[in-house]
C-alpha distance (Angstrom), angle and dihedral (degrees) to the residues before:
residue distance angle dihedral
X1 . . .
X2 3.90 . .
X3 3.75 118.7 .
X4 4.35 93.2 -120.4
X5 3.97 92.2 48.8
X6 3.26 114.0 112.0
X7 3.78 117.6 -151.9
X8 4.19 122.0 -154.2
X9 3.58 117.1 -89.1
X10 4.06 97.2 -128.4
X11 3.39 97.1 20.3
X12 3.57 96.4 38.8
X13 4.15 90.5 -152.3
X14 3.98 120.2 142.1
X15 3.68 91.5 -162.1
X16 4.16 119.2 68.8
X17 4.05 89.6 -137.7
X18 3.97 90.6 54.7
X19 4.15 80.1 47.6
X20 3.97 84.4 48.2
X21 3.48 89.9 47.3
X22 3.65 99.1 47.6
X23 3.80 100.0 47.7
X24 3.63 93.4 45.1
X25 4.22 83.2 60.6
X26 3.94 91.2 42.2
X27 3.95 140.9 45.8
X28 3.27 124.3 -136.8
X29 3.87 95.5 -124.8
X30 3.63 85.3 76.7
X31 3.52 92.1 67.1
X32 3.75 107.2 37.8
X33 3.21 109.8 94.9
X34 3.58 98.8 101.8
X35 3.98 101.8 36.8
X36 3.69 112.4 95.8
X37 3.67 132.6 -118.1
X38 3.22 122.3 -87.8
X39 3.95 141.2 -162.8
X40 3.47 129.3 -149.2
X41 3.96 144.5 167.2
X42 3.63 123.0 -129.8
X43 4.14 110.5 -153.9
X44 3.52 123.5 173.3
X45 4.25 125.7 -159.1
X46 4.23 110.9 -125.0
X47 3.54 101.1 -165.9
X48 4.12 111.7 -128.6
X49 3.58 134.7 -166.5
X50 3.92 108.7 -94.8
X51 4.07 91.3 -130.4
X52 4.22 88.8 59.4
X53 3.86 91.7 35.3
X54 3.96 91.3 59.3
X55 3.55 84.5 38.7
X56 4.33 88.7 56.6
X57 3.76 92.4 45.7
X58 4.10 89.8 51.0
X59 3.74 88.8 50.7
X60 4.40 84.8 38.9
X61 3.64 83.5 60.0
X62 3.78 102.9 52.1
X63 3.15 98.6 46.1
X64 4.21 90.6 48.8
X65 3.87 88.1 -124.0
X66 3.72 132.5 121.1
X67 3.96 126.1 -100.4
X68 3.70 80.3 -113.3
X69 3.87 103.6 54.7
X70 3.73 94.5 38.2
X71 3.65 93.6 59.3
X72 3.62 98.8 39.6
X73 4.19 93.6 50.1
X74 4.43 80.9 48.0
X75 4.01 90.4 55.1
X76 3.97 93.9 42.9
X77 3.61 88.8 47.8
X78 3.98 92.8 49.2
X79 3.60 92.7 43.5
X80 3.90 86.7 50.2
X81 3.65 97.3 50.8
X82 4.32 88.9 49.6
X83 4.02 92.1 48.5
X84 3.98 99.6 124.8
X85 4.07 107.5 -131.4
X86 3.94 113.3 -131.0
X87 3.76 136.9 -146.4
X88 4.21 82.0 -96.1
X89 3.44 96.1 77.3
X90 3.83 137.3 -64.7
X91 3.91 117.7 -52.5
X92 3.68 115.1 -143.6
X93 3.79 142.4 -159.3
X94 3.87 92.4 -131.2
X95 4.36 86.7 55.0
X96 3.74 88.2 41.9
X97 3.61 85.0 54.7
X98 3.31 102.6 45.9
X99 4.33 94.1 42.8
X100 4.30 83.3 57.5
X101 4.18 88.3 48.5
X102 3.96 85.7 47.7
X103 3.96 93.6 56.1
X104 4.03 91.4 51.0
């Protein structure tokens, strides 16, 4: 092996099929227990019609919110108000509410 390749630290290849190889034999559960946690944010992109986006950052801007915040309170506040109730008891915005600020 040359003296500048660099070989993978768990699977301790130098080439990136060998790597290929390797991981498609092994999980990387196995070898976790020493990599750290780690916390990420999924976002997605809904595309909107320019004319109703301009109208969202107006709105953004009155309220002194982000783009962002304004349309994510909207949505949980839609998907509150179309929660079905069920024979358990009655199902409210304010608990739909407070079950989306839980999962933050």
């Amino acid at each position: 092996m040359e003296a500048n390749k660099k070989t993978s630290s768990i699977s301790k290849s130098d080439s990136l099929e060998k790597m290929g190889e390797f991981w498609d034999k092994h999980d990387f559960t196995e070898f976790d227990s020493d990599a750290p946690d780690v916390k990420f944010e999924v976002t997605c992109a809904v595309p909107v019609e320019i004319n109703l986006f301009t109208e969202i950052e107006k709105q953004a801007h009155q309220r002194g919110v982000s783009v962002e915040t304004l349309v994510n309170l909207w949505l949980q506040q839609k998907i509150a108000e179309n929660i079905p109730t069920g024979p358990k008891g009655k199902y409210t915005q304010r608990t739909a509410q407070r079950q989306v600020a839980e999962k933050k």
